[in-house]
N, C-alpha and C positions, 0 to 999 in steps of 0.2 A: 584540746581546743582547736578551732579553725584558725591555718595560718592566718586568715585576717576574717575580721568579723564581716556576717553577711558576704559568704562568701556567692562569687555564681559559678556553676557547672554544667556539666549536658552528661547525660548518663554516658553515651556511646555513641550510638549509630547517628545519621544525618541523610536526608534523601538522598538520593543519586540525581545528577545532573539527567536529565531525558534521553542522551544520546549514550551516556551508560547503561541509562535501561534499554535500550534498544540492541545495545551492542553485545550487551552479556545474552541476551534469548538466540544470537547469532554469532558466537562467537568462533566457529568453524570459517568462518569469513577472513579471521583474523591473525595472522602470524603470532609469534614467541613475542617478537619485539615489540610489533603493536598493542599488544595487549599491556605488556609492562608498562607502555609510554601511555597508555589511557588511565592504566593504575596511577601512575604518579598525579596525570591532569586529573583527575577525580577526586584525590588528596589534599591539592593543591586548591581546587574550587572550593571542599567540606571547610578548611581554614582557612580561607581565605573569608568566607561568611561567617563563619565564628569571630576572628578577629575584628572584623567589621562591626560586630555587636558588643565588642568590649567582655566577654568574657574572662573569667580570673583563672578560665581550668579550661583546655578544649582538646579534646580527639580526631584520631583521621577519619573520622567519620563513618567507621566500618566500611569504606568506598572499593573495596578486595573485598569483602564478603559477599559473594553473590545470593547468600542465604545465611539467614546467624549460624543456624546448627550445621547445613550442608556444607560450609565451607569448612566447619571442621571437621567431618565424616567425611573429607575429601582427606584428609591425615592417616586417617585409622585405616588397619589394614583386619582383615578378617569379617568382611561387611559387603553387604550386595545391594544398593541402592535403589532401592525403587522404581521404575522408569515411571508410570503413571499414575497421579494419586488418586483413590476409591471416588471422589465425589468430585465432578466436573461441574455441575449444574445446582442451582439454587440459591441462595442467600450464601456471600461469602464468609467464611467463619474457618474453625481451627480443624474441624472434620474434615477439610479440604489438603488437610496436611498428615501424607502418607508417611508410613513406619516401614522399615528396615530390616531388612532382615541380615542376621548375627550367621556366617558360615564358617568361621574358624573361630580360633583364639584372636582375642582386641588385643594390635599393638600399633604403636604407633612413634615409629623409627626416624621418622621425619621429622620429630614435634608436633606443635598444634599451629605451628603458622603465626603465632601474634607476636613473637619475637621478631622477625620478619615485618611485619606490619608496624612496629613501634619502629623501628632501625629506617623505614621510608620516613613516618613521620617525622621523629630527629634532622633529619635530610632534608624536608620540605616547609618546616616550620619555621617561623622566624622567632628569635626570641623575644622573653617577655612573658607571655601565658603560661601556665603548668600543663605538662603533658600526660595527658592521661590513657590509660589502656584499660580494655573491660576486656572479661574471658569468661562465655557462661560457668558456673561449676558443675561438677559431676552428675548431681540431681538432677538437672535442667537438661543437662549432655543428652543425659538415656532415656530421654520421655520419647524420642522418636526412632528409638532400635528396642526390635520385637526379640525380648526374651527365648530362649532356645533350652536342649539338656542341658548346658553348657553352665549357661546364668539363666536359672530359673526362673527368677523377675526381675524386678527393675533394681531391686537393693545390689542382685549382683550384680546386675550391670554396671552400678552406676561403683561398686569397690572396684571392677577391672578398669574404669573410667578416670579412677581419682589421684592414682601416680601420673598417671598423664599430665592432667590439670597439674598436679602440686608442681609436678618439673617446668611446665612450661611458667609456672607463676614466678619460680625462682630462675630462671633465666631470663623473663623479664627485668625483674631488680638487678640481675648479674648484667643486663645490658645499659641500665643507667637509668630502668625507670623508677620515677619516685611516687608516682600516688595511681595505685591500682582498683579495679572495679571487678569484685567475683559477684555475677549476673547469678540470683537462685531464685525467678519467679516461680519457677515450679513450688518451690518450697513454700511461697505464700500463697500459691492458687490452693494447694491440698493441705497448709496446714492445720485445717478444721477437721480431717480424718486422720491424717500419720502420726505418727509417734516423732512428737515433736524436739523431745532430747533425742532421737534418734538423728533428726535433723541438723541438729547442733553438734554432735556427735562428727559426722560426715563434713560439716562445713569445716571446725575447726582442723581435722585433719587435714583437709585438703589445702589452706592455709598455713599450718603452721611452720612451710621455709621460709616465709616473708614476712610474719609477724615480727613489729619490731622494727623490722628493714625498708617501710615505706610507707607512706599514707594508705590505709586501706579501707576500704568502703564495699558494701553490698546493696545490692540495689532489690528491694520487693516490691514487685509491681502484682498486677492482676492476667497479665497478658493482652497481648495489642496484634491481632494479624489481622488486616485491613478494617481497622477499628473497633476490633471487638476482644472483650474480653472472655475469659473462660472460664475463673475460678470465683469462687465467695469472696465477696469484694469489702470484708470484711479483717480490720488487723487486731482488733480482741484478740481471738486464737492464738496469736503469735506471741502475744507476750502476757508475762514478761520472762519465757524461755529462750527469744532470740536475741535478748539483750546479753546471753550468754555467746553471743559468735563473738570472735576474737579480731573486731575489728573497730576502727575511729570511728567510722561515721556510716552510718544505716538511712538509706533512702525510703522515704514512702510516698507514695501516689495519693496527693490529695485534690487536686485541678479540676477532675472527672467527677470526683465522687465528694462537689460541691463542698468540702469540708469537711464530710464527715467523720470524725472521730477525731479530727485535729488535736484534740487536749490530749492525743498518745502522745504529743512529741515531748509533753514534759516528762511525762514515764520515762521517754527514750533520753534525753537530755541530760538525765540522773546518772547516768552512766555513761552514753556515746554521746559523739556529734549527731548533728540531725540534718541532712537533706531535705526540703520541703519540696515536691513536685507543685508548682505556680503554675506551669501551663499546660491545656488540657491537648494534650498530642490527638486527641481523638474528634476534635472539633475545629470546625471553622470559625468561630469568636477568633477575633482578636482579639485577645487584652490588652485594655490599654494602660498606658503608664501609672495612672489613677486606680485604675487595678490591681495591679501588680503593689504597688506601695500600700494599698490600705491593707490586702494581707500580707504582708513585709509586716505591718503593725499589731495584725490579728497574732500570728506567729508567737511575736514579740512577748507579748502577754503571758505566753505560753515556756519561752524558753531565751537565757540569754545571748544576745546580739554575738560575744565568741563561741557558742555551739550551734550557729545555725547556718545554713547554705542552702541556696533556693535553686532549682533544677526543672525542668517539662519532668512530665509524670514519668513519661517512660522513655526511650530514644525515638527518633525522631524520621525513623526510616519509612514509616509510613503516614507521612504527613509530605503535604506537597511544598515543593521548597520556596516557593516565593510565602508562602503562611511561615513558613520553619523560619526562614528568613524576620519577618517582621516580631512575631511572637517573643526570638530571641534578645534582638535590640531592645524591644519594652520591659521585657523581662530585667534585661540589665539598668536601663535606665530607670526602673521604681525604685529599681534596692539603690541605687545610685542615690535616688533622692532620698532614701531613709536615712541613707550614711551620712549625708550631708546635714539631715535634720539633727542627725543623733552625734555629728562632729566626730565619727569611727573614720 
């Protein structure tokens, strides 16, 4: 059950302030220490707008990732990065997003960086909100490293990939976090072709040092790279196989895709908590508070007031922050007023 009913959350990410974006495409500009001291200011701005909007759950906003997946392939050792990606010109989409190639054995001696990343937020946060950290999982990892002799597809990839994840999840919990986010849109953009207990399969392992040990949540989305998505925006396929992951609460993207299939959350509800995506990260609508509350109520119908938590469809990285800004606070203030209606 959700520590409190109708709860609110943010998957992960949050935009970057302008002069982070500016400053990450030139960062050769900038010393060891400068860069730390814009990390922590970029932190501190992501919560600081979270808090502002009364959230019940907030992150550092991914504000250290300078790319979801390239900041952790900045970890991995055994990999040759890309310099240029294939497709410069045209309508921007996910073909715009160049693969990797694999030149040794994947290890990764360093970690994956998110323990690091929670340990600033701890640091920068004030108390009061639950702190939350998201880590893509292994699926998602190896969608942008080009298989070799080595790992012949993506499945091997993604088993040399999944001690990595599992260690870094249990060092998270070993550093005091309590409610974790393993990120597998991969797994819901393809799971209309793979073998979806294979999927279950992969995820559960990659979890299981922190079951048990924290709040845990996964998030399927459709993919979001400068608004668009990639996969069958459809979550039939997925269950009811994924209601085998071994987790509290399963996020779905409903904001976008107007509702549709919404009566899955009672499916999902029979078994985990439910995340509802309320805001459409992919559009300029503001919702307004009136909004936001009458699907707070549509929801409602569907699953009860302790198994539900309302969320944007996906993080919020690419959406512009003064919208991410407004979207969040009305977000919070409908369910605010459902609570008050319904005296939770």
């Amino acid at each position: 059950m959700q520590p409190r009913p109708l709860r609110t959350t943010v998957i992960g990410s949050y935009p970057f302030p302008g002069w982070l974006e500016y400053a990450s495409q030139h960062l050769e500009a900038f010393g060891q220490d400068d860069i730390a001291e814009m990390q922590d200011d970029a932190v501190v701005c992501a919560v600081h707008d979270q808090i502002d909007s009364g959230l019940d759950v907030i992150t550092d906003g991914e504000q250290t990732r300078f790319d979801f997946n390239l900041s952790f392939y900045g970890y991995l050792d055994g990999i040759e990065l890309e310099s240029r990606t294939p497709r410069q010109f045209g309508p921007p989409a996910h073909d715009q997003r160049g693969k990797h190639g694999i030149t040794d054995e994947l290890r990764a001696p360093r970690g994956l960086g998110a323990v690091e990343e929670f340990e600033r937020l701890k640091r920068l946060a004030p108390t009061g909100p639950t702190l939350k950290a998201s880590i893509p999982g292994p699926y998602t990892l190896s969608g942008r490293l080009l298989p070799n002799s080595q790992y012949k597809d993506r499945y091997a990839v993604t088993e040399a990939l999944l001690p990595f994840v599992r260690d870094e999840l249990a060092a998270l919990v070993a550093a005091g976090c309590t409610e974790v986010t393993v990120d597998e849109p991969s797994m819901s953009c393809y799971a209309h072709r793979e073998d979806r207990r294979r999927f279950v399969d992969i995820f559960n392992r990659t979890v299981e040092s922190i079951v048990g040990k924290c709040r845990l949540s996964t998030h399927l989305c459709f993919g979001n790279f400068k608004g668009h998505a990639v996969g069958l925006r459809q979550y039939a396929p997925m269950f009811p196989d994924f209601l085998e992951f071994h987790v509290d609460e399963i996020h779905v993207e409903m904001a976008s895709r107007e509702y549709s299939e919404l009566a899955i959350i009672q499916q999902i509800a029979q078994k985990r908590d439910v995340a509802v995506g309320v805001i459409d990260v992919k559009s300029y609508y503001i919702e307004t508070v009136e909004d936001i509350a009458a699907r707070v109520h549509e929801c409602l119908q569907h699953a009860p007031a302790d198994r539900l938590s309302f969320a944007p469809d996906c993080g919020l990285s690419q959406t512009a922050r003064w919208a991410a800004k407004q979207k969040l606070a009305n977000m919070v203030a409908g369910v605010q007023r459902v609570r008050e209606e319904l005296g939770v």
